[in-house]
C-alpha positions as CSV (number, residue, x, y, z in Angstrom):
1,X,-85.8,200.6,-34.4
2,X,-82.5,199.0,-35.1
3,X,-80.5,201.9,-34.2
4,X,-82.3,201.4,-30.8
5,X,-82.2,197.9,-30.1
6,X,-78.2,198.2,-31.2
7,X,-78.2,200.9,-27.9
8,X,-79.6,198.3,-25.6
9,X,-77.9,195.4,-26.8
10,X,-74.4,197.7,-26.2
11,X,-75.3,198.5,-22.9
12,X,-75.8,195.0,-22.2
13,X,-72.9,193.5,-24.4
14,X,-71.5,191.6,-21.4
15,X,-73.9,190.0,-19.9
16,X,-75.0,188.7,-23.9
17,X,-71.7,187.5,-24.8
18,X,-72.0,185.1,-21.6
19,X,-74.7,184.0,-22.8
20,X,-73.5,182.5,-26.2
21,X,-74.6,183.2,-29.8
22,X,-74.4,186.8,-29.4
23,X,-75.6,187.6,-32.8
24,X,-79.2,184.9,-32.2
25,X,-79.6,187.2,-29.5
26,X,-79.8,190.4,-30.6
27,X,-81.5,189.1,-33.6
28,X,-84.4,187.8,-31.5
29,X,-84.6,191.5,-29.6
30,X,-85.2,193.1,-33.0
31,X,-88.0,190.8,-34.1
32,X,-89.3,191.2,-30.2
33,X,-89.2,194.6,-31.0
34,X,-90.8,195.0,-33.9
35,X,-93.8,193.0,-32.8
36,X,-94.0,195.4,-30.1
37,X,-93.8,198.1,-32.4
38,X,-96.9,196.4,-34.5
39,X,-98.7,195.9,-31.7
40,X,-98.4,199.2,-30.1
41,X,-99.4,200.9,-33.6
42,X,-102.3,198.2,-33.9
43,X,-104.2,198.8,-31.3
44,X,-107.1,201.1,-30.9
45,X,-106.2,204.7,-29.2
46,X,-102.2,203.6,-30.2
47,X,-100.0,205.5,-32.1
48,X,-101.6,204.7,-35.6
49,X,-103.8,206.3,-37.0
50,X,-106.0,203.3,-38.3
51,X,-108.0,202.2,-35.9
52,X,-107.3,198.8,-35.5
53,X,-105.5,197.4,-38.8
54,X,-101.7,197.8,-39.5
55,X,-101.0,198.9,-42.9
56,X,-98.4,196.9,-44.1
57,X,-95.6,199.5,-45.5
């Protein structure tokens, strides 16, 4: 997950140092993407094999 949020925020390195606080920034697309990556494995049919509940690891 890091390794690929580190690969986005590279490609993208410009346009997030214009923005300011470069290091807020990718810190907020790492917990964005690990709450998709809960969500995905929470829900029913999704990669997880629970059926509903997240095991917490």
């Amino acid at each position: 997950m890091v390794q690929d949020v580190l690969v986005r925020a590279g490609a993208n390195w410009s346009r997030i140092i214009g923005r300011g606080h470069p290091e807020a920034y990718v810190r907020r697309m790492l917990v964005t993407q690990s709450i998709d990556t809960w969500r995905k494995h929470d829900r029913p049919g999704g990669d997880g094999d629970s059926g509903g509940s997240c095991a917490a690891g």
